[in-house]
N, C-alpha and C positions, 0 to 999 in steps of 0.2 A: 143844328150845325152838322155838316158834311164831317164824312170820317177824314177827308184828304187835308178838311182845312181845322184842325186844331190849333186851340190857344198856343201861346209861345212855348211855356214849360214842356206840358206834355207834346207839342211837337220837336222836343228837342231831344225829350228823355225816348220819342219812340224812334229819334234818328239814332240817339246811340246804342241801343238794342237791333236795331237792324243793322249795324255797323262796329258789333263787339269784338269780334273778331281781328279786325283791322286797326280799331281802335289801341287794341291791348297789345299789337308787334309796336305801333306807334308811340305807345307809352316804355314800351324796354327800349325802345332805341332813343330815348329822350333820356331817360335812367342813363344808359351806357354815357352819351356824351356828354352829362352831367358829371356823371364818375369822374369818368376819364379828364372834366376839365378843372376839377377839384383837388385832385392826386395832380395834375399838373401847373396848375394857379395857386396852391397852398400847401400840401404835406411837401413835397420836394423842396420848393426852397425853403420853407420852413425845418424841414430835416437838416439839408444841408446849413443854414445856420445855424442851427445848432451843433452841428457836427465842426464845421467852423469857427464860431465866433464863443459858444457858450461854453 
């Protein structure tokens, strides 16, 4: 087997080793507007009802 053409796994695990770098700003900017859409879909109105209604 040719080094270019590896099975699926290991051609996957050596794309994201060549590609850790990019991978891992990719993954905090998934984090951030995850956050961001948690604190704004749940804690706020949830605060505010309670601050309101409870």
């Amino acid at each position: 087997m040719s080094e270019t053409r590896k099975p699926g796994l290991l051609q996957k695990l050596a794309m994201l080793k060549d590609h850790k770098k990019e991978l891992f700003w990719v993954w905090v900017a998934y984090q951030t507007v995850k956050g961001m859409m948690t604190t704004s879909l749940i804690w706020i109105p949830l605060l505010y009802a309670l601050k309101n209604f409870g």
